[in-house]
Residue, then its C-alpha position, 0 to 999 in steps of 0.5 A: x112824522x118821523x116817528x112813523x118812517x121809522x116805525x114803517x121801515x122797522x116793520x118792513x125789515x122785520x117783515x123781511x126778516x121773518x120771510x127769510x127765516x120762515x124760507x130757511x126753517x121750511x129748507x130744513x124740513x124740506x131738506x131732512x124729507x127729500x132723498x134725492x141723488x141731486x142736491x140744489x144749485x144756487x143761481x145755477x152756479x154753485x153746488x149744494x149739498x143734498x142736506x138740511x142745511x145745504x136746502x135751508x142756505x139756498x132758501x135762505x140766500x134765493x128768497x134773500x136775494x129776491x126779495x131784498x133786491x127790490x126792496x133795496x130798489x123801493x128804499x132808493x127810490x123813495x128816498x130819491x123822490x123824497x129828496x126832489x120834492x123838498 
C-alpha cells in the first residue's frame, strides 16, 4: 500500500511540477509579445521588469505560491487525519 502513497505523492508533485512550468514558458511568450510601459508586480509589492524573464518569474512565483499553499495545506491535513486514526 505504501507503494501507491508514493506513487500518488510523486504524480501530484510532478503535476505541480509541470503547472509551474507550463506558467513560466507562457510568461516567456507573453513577455516577449507585450510591449507595454508598465511591467508586472508581484504581490503587489515588488516591481518586475517589462521583459521575458521579468513576466516568466511572476508566473512562475504567482502560480507557485497559489498552488502550492493549498497543496501544503492538503499534504498537512491528510497526514494529520492519518495520524489520528491509527
Amino acid at each position: 500500500m505504501t507503494t501507491t502513497r508514493r506513487d500518488g505523492r510523486r504524480f501530484v508533485l510532478s503535476l505541480y511540477l509541470a503547472i509551474v512550468g507550463i506558467a513560466g514558458v507562457l510568461g516567456l511568450v507573453l513577455g516577449e509579445y507585450i510591449f507595454a510601459g508598465a511591467g508586472p508586480e508581484l504581490f503587489f509589492v515588488i516591481d518586475l521588469p517589462a521583459t521575458a524573464l521579468g513576466f516568466a518569474t511572476f508566473g512562475i512565483v504567482t502560480v507557485g505560491v497559489g498552488l502550492g499553499l493549498p497543496l501544503a495545506l492538503v499534504v498537512y491535513l491528510s497526514r494529520r487525519v492519518d495520524d489520528k486514526d491509527t
